[in-house]
C-alpha positions as CSV (number, residue, x, y, z in Angstrom):
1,X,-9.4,0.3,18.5
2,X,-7.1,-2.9,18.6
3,X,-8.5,-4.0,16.1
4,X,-8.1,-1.0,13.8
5,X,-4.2,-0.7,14.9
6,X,-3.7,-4.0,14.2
7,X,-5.1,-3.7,10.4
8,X,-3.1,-0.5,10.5
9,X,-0.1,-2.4,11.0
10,X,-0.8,-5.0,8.6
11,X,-1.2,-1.7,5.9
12,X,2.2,-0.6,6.4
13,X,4.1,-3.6,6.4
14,X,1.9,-3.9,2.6
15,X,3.1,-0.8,1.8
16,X,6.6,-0.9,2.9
17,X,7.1,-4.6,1.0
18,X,5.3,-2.8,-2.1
19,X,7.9,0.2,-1.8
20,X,10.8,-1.3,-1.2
21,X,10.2,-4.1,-3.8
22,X,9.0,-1.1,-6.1
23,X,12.2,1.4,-5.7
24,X,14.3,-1.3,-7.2
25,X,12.4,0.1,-10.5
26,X,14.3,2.8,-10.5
27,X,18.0,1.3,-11.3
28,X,15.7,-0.8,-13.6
29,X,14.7,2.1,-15.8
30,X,18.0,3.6,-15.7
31,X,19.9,0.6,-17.2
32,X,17.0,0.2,-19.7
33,X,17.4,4.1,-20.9
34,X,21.0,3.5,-20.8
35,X,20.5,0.5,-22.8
36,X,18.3,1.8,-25.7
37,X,20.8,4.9,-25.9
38,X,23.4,2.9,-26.5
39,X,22.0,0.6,-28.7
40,X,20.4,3.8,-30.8
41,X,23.6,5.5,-31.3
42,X,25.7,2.6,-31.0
43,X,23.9,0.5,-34.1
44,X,20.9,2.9,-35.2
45,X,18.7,0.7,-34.5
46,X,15.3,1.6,-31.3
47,X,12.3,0.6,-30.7
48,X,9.3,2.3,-28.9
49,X,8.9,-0.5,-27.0
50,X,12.0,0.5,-24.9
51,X,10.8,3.7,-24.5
52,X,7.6,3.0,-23.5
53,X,8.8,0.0,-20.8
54,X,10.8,3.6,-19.8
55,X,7.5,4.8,-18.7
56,X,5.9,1.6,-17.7
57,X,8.8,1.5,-15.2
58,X,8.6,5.6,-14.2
59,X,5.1,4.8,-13.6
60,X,4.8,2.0,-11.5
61,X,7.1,3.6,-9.2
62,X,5.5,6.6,-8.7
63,X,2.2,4.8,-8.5
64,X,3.1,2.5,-5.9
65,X,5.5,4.1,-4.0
66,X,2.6,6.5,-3.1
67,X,1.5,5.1,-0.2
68,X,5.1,4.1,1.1
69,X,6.0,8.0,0.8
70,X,3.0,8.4,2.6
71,X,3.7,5.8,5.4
72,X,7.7,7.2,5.9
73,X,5.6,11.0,5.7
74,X,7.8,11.7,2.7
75,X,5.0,13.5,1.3
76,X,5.0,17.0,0.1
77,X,3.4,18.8,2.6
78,X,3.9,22.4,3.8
79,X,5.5,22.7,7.3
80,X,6.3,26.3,7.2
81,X,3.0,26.9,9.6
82,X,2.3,23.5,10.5
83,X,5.7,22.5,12.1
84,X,5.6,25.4,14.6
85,X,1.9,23.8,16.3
86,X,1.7,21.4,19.0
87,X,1.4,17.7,17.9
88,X,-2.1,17.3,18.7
89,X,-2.7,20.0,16.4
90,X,-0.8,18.9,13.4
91,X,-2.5,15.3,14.2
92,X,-5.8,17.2,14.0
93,X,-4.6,19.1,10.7
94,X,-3.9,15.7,9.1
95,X,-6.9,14.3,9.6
96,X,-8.3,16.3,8.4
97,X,-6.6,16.7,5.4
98,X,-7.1,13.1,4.7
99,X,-10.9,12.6,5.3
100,X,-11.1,15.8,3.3
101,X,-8.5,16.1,0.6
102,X,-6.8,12.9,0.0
103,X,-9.5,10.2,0.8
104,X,-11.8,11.6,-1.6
105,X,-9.0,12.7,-4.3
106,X,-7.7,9.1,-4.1
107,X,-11.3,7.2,-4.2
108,X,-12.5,9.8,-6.8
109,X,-9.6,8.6,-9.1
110,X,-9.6,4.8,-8.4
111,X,-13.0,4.6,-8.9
112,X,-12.9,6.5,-12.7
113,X,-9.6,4.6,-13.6
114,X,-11.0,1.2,-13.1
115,X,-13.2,1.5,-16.5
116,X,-10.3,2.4,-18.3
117,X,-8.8,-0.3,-17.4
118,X,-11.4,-2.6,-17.7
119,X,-11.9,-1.3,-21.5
120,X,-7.7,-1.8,-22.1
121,X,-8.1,-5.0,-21.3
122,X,-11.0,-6.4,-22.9
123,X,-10.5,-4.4,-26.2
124,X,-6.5,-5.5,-26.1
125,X,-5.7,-2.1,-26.4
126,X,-2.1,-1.6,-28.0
127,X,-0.1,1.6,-28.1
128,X,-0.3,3.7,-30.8
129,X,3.3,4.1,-31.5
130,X,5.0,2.0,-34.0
131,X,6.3,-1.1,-32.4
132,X,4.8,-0.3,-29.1
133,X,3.5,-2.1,-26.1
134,X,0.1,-3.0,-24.8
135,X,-2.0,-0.8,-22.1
136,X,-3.9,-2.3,-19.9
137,X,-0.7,-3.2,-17.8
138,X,-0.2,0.4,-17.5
139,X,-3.8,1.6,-17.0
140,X,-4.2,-1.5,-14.2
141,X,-1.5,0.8,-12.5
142,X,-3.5,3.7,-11.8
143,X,-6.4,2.1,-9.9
144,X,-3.8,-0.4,-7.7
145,X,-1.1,2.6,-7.0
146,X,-4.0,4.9,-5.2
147,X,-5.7,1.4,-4.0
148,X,-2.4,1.6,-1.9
149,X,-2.7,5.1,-1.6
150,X,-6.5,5.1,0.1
151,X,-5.3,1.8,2.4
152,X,-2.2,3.4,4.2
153,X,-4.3,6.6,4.1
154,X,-6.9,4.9,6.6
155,X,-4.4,3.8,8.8
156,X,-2.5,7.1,9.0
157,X,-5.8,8.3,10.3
158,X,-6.7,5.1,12.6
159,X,-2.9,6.0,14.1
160,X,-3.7,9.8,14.3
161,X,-7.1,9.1,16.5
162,X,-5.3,6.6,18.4
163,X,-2.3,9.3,19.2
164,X,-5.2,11.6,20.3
165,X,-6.4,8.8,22.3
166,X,-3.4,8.6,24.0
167,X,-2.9,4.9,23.1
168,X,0.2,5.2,20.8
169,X,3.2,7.7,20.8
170,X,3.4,10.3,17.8
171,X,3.1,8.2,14.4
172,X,5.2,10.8,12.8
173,X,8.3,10.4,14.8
174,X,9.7,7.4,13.6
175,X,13.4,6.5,14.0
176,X,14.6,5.3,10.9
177,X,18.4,6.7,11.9
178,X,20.1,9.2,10.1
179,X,18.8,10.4,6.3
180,X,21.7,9.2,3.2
181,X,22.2,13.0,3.7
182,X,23.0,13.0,7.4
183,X,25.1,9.8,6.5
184,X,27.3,11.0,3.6
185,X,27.9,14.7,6.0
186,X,29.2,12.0,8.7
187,X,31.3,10.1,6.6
188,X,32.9,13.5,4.7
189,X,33.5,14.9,8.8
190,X,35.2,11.8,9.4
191,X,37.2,11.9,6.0
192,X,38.3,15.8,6.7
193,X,39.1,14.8,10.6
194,X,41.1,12.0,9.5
195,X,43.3,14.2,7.2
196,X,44.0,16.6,9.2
């Protein structure tokens, strides 16, 4: 089981360098959009390529943030029912839920995505649009976003069995300090004491 924590380990910290490399794409497609607006009603002049790096961008981030949501357990998940059960239950509920649900999901999609890509890239597929970009960059995204996806799925469930083991404390309760939310409510208490 060593063994298997220690690869776990070595998932996350892949995962959390992707994500946090890959959330910088946000402010990237932002300034891009902002860019081509201005530029369209500015000179009346666009391109699709700007739109479509608009998407490249949207993409990527989605793609490979998956498994760093997944990691932080940022995921959408339902914990109307689930947060009122003991821990060992909820640990039980997402293993299953990942040998059963997203395991399969995840592989099922890799594994049909690759030929895409594969065909993209040796036909030199180009978009359709007028002025637009080439596709297998974009098609290369899907297979290597739920790639990620399927690795820091196994070790959620290697750290799951270990926390049933009784060899690690709850994976879920990680201290990462307070939430942008909890930070900016701090700061605006402060702000309000302050003028009083």
């Amino acid at each position: 089981m060593k063994i298997l924590l220690a690869l776990s380990r070595l998932i996350d910290a892949l995962n959390e360098r992707v994500g946090r490399l890959v959330y910088w794409l946000v402010l990237v497609a932002v300034l891009v959009s902002a860019a081509n607006a201005v530029i369209r009603y500015a000179f009346n002049m666009s391109s699709n390529a700007w739109l479509e790096i608009q998407w490249y961008l949207f993409s990527a981030v989605f793609l490979f943030c998956a498994g760093y949501a997944l990691l932080h357990n940022q995921h959408v998940r339902i914990d109307v029912i689930s947060g009122r059960l003991s821990k060992r239950v909820q640990a039980w509920i997402d293993i299953f839920g990942t040998l059963f649900f997203l395991l399969p999901m995840a592989i099922a999609i890799m594994w049909l995505s690759w030929p895409v890509f594969v065909d993209a890239y040796q036909h030199n597929e180009v978009s359709t649009n007028a002025g637009g970009l080439i596709i297998w960059p974009a098609r290369l995204m899907l297979p290597v976003g739920f790639l990620l996806l399927i690795l820091q799925g196994l070790s959620e469930l290697v750290k799951r069995i270990a926390f049933l083991r009784g060899l690690i404390p709850d994976p879920t309760e990680k201290d990462e300090g307070p939430s942008l939310e909890e930070q900016l409510a701090e700061e605006l208490r402060k702000q309000r004491e302050a003028s009083a």
